[in-house]
N, C-alpha and C positions, 0 to 999 in steps of 0.2 A: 570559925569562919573557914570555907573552903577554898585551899588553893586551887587556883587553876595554871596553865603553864602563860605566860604574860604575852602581848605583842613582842614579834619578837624573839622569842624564847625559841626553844623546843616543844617538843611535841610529846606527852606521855600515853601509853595506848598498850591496854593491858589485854588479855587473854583470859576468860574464863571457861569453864565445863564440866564434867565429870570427866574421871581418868579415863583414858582411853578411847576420847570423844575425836580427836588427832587435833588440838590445839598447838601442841607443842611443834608441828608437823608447821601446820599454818603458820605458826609464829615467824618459824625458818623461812619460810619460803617469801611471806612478806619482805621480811629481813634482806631478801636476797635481790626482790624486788625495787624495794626501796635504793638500796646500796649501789644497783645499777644507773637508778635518776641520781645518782650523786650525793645524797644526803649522806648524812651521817648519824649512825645506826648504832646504837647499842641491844644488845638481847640478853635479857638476864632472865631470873625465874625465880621464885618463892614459895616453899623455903628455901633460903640460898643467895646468893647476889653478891654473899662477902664470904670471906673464911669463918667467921663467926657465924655466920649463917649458914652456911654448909653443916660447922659439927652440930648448929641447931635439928637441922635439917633429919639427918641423922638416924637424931634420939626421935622426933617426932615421927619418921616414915620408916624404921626398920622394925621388921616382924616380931625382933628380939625383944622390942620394947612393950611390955605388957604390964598393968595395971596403974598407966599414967589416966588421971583425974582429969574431966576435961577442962577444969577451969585452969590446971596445969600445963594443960595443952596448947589451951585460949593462950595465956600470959608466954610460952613459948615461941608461938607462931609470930607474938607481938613484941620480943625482945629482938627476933631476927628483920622485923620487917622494920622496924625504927633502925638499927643499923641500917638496914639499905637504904631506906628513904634517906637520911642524913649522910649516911657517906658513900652513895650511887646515884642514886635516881634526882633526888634535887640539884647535885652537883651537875651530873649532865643536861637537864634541861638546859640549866642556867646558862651552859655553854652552848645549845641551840640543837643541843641534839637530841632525835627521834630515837626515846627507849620505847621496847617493846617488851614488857614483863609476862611472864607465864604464870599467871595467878598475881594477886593483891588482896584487899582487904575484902573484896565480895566472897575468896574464895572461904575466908573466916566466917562471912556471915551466912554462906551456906552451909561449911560441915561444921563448925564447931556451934552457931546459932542456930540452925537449922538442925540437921546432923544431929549432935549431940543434945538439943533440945534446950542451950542457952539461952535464946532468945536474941534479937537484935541489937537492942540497947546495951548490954555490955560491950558488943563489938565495937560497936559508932564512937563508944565512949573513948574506948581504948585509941581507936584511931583517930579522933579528932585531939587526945590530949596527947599520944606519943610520934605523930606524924602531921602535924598540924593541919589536918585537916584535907591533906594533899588527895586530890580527886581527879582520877586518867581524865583525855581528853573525849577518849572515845573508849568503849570496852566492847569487846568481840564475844560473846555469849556464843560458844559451840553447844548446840539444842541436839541429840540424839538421846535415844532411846536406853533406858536406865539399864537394862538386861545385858543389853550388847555391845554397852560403852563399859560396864563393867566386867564382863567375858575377856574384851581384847585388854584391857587391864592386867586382867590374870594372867594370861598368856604372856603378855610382853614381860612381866616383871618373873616367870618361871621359866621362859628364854632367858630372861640376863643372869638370871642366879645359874642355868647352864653354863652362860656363857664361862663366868666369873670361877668356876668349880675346873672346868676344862682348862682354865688360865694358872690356877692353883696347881693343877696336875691331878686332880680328884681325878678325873671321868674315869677314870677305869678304877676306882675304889667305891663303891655305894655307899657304904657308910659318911665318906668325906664329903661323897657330893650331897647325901641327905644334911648334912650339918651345916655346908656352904647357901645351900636354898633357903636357908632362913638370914641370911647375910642381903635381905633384898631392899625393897621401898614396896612393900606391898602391906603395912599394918592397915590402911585405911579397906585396903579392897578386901579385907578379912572380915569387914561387913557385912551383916544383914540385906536385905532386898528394903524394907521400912527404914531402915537410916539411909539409904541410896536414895528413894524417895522422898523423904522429907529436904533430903538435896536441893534435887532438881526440882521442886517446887518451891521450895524460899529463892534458887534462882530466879525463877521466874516471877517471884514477888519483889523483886529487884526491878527487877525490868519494868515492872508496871509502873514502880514506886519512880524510875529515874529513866524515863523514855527517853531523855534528849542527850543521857552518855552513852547509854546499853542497846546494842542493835544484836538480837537474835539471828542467829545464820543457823539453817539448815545444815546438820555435818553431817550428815545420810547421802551425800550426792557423792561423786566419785572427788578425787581430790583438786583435780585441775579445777573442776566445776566450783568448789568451794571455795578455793582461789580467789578466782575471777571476781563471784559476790563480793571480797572479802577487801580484793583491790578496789572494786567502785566505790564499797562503802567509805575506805580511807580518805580515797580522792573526793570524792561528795562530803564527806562530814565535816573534815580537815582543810578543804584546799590546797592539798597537797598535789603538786605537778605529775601532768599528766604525761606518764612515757614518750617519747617522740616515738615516730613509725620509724 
């Protein structure tokens, strides 16, 4: 049976895309949005949401991690997200608050069903018996172009291993800072172009499969521009309060 968030309740409203689609971007800014009408706003992200899901988080996204199994992957991403659902995200509803997650369980059924070539049905499974079922109110599908949402990917996550090496005190040692850049969240972008594709296409077989949570948004446009969409759609799908002037 799918949860939904009750009369009443809060509000659940997740994020999806390919890395470096600027979901993450949108998520904050929503957030910032929201918090200014008064609500009350939580933003968390997946893998991640609890400390247990952080050192999940981790072992799944760090470069260092090589020759994990996907179905090891699968039941990983799904040990971290039943911790959140059970001690974040249902708690908050319950208490009437608007979580905004970066990533859920579609992001499963696209890289590790899609992606890895698991197939759907494991995933559904896992999520309807470890998270009961629990289904956003609305999901934000960030749709750009697989080359160049995976490019800025790269970049961003080869800037923070900079960063992270300069913080260490490496930058003026090469060898330290070559050792520090694999200290990143970059395993998934160390992808092929065909697993990026098989992505973005089971997203979109999502979307087809579940029109009335999943609203595709353009993230090619400039960021305010995506905003804007991103704000209507909240307030049209949701009935959430419409800024005063």
């Amino acid at each position: 049976m799918l949860v939904m968030a009750a009369a009443g309740q809060g509000k659940f409203i997740t994020f999806e895309g390919l890395d470096g689609c600027g979901k993450s971007t949108q998520l904050e800014k929503l957030a910032v949005r929201l918090r200014q009408r008064k609500l009350d706003v939580l933003s968390t992200r997946e893998p991640g949401g609890t400390a247990l899901g952080d050192r999940v988080r981790t072992i799944l996204l760090d470069s260092r991690t090589t020759g994990l199994d996907a179905y090891a992957e699968l039941a990983l991403m799904f040990a971290a997200r039943a911790q959140h659902v059970h001690a974040v995200i249902l708690p908050a509803i319950g208490a009437g608050r608007v979580v905004l997650c970066d990533r859920f369980t579609d992001s499963s059924e696209a890289y590790q069903g899609g992606g890895r070539q698991l197939g759907s049905e494991p995933v559904l499974a896992l999520h309807r018996f470890l998270c009961n079922g629990l289904q956003p109110d609305l999901t934000i599908l960030m749709d750009s172009d697989v080359a160049g949402s995976v490019a800025r990917a790269r970049r961003r996550n080869f800037a923070q291993s900079e960063e992270k090496a300069k913080a260490r005190g490496a930058h003026g040692k090469t060898k330290a800072r070559e050792q520090n850049r694999t200290h990143d969240e970059g395993r998934f972008e160390r992808e092929n172009q065909a697993f990026f594709e098989r992505v973005h296409s089971t997203y979109h077989e999502i979307a087809r499969r579940e029109p009335e949570r999943v609203v595709i948004i353009d993230a090619r446009g400039s960021i305010e521009s995506v905003h804007s969409e991103i704000v209507q759609v909240v307030e049209t799908r949701l009935g959430l309060p419409a800024k005063k002037p």
